[in-house]
C-alpha positions as CSV (number, residue, x, y, z in Angstrom):
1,X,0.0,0.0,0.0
2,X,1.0,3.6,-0.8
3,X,-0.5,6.5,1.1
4,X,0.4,10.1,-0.9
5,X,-0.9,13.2,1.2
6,X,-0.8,16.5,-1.5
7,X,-1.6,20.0,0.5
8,X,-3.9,22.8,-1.1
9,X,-3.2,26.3,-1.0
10,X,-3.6,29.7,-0.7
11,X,-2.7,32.1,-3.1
12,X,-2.0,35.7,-2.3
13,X,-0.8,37.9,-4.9
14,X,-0.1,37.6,-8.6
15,X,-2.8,35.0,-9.5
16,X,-3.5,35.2,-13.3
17,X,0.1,36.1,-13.8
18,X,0.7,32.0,-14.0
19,X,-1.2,31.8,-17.2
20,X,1.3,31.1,-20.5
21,X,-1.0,33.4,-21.9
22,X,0.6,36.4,-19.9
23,X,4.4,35.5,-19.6
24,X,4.6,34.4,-22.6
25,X,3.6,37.7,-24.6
26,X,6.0,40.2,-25.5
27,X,7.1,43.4,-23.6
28,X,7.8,46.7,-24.9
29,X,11.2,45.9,-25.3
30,X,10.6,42.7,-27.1
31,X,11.1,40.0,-24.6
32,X,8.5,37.8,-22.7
33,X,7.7,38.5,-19.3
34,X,7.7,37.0,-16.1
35,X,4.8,36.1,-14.1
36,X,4.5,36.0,-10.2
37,X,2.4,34.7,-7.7
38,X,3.1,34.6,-3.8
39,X,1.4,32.2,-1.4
40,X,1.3,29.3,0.8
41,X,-0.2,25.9,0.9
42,X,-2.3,24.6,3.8
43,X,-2.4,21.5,6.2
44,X,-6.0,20.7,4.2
45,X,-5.3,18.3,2.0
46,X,-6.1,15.3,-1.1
47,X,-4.9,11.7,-0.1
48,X,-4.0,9.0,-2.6
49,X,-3.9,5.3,-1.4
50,X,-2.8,3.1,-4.4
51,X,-2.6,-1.3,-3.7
52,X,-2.6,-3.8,-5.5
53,X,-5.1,-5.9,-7.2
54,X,-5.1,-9.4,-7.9
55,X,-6.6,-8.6,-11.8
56,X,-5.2,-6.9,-14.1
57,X,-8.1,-4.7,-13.7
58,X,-7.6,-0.7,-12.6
59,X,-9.9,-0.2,-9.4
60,X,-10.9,4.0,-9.0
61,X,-12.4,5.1,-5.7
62,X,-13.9,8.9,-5.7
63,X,-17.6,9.8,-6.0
64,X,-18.0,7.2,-8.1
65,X,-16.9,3.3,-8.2
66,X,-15.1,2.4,-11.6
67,X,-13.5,-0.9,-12.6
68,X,-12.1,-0.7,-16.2
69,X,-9.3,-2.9,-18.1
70,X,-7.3,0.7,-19.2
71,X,-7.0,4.1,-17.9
72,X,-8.5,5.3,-21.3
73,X,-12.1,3.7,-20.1
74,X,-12.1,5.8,-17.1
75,X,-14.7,8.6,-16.5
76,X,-12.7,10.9,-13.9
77,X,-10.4,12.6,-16.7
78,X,-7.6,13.4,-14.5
79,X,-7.2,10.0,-13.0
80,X,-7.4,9.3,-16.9
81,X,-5.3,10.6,-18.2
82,X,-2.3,10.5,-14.7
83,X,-2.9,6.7,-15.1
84,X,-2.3,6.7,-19.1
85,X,0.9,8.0,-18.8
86,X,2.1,6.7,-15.6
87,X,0.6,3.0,-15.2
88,X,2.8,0.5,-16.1
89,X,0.6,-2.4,-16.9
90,X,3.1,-4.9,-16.7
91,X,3.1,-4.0,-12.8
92,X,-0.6,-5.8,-12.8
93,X,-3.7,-4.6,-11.8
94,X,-4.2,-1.4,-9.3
95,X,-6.7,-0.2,-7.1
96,X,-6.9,3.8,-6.3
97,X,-8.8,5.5,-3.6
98,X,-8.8,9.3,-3.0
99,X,-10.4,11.1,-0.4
100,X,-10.2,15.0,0.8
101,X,-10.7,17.1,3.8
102,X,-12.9,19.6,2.1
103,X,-15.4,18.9,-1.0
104,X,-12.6,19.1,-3.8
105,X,-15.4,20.5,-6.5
106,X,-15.2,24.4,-6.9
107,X,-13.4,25.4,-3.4
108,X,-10.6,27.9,-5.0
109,X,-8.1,26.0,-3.5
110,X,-6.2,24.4,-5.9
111,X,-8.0,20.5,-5.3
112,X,-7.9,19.7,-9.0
113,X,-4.0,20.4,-9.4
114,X,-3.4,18.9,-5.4
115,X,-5.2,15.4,-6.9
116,X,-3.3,15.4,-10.2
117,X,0.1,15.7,-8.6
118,X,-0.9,13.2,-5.8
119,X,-1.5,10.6,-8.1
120,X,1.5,10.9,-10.4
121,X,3.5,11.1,-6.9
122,X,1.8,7.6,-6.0
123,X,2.4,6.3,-9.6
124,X,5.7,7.0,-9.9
125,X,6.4,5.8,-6.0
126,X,4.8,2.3,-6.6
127,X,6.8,2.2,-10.4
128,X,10.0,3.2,-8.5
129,X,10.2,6.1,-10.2
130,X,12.6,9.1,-9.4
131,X,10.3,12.4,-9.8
132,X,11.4,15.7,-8.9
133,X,8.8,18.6,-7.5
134,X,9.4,20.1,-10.8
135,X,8.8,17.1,-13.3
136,X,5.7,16.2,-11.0
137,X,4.3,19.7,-11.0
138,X,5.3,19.8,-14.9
139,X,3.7,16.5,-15.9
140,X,0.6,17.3,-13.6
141,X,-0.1,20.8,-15.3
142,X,1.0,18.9,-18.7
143,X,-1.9,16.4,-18.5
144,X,-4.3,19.8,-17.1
145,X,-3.9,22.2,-19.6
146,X,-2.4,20.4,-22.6
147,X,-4.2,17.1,-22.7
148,X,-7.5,17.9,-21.1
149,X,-7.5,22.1,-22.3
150,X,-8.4,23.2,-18.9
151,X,-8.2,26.8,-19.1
152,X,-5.7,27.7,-16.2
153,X,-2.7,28.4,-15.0
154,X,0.5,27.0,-13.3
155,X,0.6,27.8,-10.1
156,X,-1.6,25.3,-8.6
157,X,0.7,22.5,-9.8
158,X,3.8,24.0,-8.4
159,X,2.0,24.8,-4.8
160,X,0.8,21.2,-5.0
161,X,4.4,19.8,-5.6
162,X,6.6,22.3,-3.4
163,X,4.5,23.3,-0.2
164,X,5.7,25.6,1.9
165,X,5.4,29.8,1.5
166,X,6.4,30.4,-2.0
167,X,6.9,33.0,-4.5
168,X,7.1,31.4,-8.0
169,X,8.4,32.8,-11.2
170,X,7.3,32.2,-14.4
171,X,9.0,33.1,-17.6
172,X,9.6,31.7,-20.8
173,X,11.5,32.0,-24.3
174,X,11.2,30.5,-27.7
175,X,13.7,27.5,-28.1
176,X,15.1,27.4,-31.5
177,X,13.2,30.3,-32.6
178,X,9.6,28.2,-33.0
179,X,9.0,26.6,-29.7
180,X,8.6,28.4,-26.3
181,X,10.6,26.8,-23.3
182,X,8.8,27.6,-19.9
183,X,11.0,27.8,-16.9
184,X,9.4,28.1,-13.4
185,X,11.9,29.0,-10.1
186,X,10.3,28.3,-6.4
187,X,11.9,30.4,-3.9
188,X,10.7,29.4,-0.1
189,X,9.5,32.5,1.5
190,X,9.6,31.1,5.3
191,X,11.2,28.0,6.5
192,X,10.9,28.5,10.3
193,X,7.6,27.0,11.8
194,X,7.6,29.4,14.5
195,X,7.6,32.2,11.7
196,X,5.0,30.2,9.8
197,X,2.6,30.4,12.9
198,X,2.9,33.9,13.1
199,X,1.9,34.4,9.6
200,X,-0.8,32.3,9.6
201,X,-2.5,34.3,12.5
202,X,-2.9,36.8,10.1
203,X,-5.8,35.2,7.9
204,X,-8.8,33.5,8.3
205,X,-10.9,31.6,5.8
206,X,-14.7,31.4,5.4
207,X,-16.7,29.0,3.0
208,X,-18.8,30.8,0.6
209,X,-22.2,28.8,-0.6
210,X,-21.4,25.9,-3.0
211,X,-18.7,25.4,-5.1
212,X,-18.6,25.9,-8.6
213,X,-16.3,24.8,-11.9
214,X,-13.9,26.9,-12.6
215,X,-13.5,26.8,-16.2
216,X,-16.2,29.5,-17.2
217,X,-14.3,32.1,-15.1
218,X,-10.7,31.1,-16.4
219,X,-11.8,30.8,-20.0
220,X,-13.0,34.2,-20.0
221,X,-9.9,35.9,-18.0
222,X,-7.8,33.4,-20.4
223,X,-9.4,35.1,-23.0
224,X,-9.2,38.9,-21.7
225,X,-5.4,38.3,-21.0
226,X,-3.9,40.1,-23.9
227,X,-6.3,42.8,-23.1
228,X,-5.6,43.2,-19.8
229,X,-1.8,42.9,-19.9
230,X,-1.0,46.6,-18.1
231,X,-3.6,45.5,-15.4
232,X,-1.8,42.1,-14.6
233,X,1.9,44.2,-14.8
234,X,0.6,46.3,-11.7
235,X,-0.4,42.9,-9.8
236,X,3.0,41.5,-10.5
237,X,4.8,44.6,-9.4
238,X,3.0,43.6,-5.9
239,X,4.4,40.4,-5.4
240,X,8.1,41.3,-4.4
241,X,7.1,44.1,-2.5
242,X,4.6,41.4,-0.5
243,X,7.6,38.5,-0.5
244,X,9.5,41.0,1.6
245,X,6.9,42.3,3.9
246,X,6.6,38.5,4.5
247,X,10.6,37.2,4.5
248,X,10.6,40.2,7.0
249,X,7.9,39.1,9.3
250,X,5.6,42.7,8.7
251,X,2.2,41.3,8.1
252,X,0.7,44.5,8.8
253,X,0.9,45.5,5.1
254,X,-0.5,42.5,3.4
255,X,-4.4,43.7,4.5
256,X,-4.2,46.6,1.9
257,X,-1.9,45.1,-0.4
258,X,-4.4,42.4,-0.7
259,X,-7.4,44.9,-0.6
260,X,-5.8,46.6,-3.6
261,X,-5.1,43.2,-5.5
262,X,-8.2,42.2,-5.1
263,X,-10.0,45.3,-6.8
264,X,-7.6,45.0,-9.8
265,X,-8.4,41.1,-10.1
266,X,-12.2,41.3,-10.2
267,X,-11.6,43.3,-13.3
268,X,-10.1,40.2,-15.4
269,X,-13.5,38.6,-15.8
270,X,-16.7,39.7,-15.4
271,X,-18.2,36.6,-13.3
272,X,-15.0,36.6,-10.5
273,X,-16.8,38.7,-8.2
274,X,-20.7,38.7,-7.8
275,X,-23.4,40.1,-5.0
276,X,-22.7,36.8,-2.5
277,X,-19.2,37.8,-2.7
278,X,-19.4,40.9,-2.4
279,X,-21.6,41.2,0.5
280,X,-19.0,38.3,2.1
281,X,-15.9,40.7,1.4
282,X,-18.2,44.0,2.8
283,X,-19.1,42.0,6.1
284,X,-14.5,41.1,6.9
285,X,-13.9,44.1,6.0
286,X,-16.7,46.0,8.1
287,X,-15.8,43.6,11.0
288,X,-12.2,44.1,10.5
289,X,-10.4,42.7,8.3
290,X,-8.0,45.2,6.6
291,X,-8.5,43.3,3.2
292,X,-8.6,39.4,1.5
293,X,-9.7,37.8,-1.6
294,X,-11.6,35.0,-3.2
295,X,-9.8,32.0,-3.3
296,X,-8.8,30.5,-6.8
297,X,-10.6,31.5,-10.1
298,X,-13.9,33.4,-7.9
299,X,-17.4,33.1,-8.0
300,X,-17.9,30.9,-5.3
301,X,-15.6,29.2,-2.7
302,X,-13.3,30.2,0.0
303,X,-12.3,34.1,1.0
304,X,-9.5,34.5,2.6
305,X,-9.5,37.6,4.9
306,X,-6.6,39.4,6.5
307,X,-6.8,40.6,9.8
308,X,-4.7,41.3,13.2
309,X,-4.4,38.4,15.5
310,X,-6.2,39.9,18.3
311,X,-9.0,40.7,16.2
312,X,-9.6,36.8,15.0
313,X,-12.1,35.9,17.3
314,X,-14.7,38.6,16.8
315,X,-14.3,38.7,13.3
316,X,-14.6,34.9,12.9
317,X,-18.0,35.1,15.5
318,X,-19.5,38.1,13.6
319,X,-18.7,36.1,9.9
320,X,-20.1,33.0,11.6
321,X,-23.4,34.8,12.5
322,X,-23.9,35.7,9.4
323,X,-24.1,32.2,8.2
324,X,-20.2,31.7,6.7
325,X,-18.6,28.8,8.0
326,X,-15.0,29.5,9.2
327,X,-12.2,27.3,8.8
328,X,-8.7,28.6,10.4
329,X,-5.8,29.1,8.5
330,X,-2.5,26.4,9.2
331,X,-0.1,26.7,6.8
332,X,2.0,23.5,5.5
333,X,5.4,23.0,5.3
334,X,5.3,19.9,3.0
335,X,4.6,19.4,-0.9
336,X,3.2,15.6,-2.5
337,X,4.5,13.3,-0.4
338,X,4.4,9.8,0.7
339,X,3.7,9.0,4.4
340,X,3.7,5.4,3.6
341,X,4.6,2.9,1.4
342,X,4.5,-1.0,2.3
343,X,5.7,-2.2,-0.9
């Protein structure tokens, strides 16, 4: 038996700057850019458990029961598609349970991306496969975007696969004058987990009606990226500025930062932000919190609100009387990993 445990995440700043759509378009001075997001990733999580089967049939445990002779019969397209290119049928027959600490459908939080890389880490673990955070968050965000056309970006992946509080870089060039090569650097914002408990005192999160897909809301802001180009240079600019308020330890800042952020991003789609939301965001910021945002794409999920520690507990009662269920913030250290393998 293999048991892979895969965080989720929050992302602060930069979100939409992850898209191949934005850094891979021109600047004025004829190069590409570089996109930015800052974040962390939390101690809710997706679980893989992968055994063996006495068949050579492929066994898939989620809100559904499949049993199929090949990956290509299965219904959930992820697992589909992970197990396509990562089963080695040779190695018999398999059977894969996943479960979650939070509905994965529509939270914001990057469940999609924190199952895909969970399952190529079991894959490759039970195959006795060397995999590097980098090739799993590559591979994972291959089979997203390039085999199934899901509509986001990359940063999901990389939180999935690294863990920890992260600023990520995106940039890209064209190889050989016809191809573009996309290079991604991870640079760890907070190793100490006394410092990560400080940060995390900081936010709060609060469930926002049902979930939702995300794919109408990133189509659309995939689709308004080259027009909103100058819009998404301003939220870049943001992220170093935030890295070092947080590498510093001054929290203070990152209400307004996030405040401001979160005005420019509800301008990169029109269905991001809508009255639920809007009302949810009104109420933090009236019971005071100094600024937050919608988690992942928007339109329904999780907002994540800033606010000073000492001011927690009323803001969480007065957002919990108001019928939004609060879940607190505890950031992880840890990407994909395995926390056991019998094999």
């Amino acid at each position: 038996m293999i048991i892979v445990k895969t965080p989720l995440r929050c992302s602060l700043f930069g979100g939409g700057s992850d898209l191949p759509e934005y850094y891979r378009a021109n600047t004025e001075f004829g190069s590409t850019r570089y996109g930015r997001v800052a974040g962390f990733t939390i101690d809710l999580s997706t679980t893989v458990v992968l055994t063996k089967r006495m068949d050579d049939k492929i066994f898939l445990g989620w809100k559904e029961y499949e049993i199929v002779d090949k990956p290509l019969d299965l219904k959930h397209e992820l697992a589909r598609w992970a197990l396509q290119c990562f089963w080695d049928k040779n190695n018999g027959g398999i059977e894969i349970k996943t479960m979650a600490d939070i509905p994965t459908e529509g939270t914001g939080l990057g469940s999609s991306a924190s199952f895909t890389v969970g399952l190529i880490k079991a894959l490759a673990e039970y195959n006795n496969l060397e995999i590097s955070r980098d090739e799993l968050a590559r591979e994972a965000f291959h089979i997203e975007r390039n085999m199934l056309g899901h509509p986001g970006g990359k940063q999901d992946q990389y939180y999935a696969a690294y863990g920890g509080v992260c600023l990520f870089t995106f940039h890209s060039w064209l190889k050989e004058g016809y191809a573009y090569q996309d290079y991604v650097r991870n640079d760890q914002l907070v190793y100490a987990h006394k410092e990560m408990g400080k940060l995390e005192s900081w936010f709060s999160l609060f469930k926002l009606g049902e979930g939702r897909k995300s794919e109408s809301v990133l189509s659309e802001q995939k689709e308004n990226t080259k027009h909103n180009i100058t819009l998404l240079d301003k939220m870049v600019e943001m992220v170093p500025i935030a890295a070092k308020h947080i590498t510093s330890s001054h929290y203070e800042p990152l209400g307004e930062m996030l405040h401001t952020s979160w005005e420019m991003k509800k301008q990169l789609a029109s269905n991001i932000s809508n009255t639920m939301i809007d009302e949810a965001y009104a109420y933090g910021r009236e019971f005071g919190s100094g600024g937050g945002k919608i988690m992942g794409a928007g339109g329904s999920g999780f907002l994540l609100l800033h606010h000073q520690p000492e001011k927690r507990g009323s803001l969480v009662s007065s957002m919990e009387a108001k019928g939004y269920q609060y879940f607190p913030v505890k950031i992880s250290p840890y990407g994909s990993r395995v926390i056991y393998n019998s094999f």
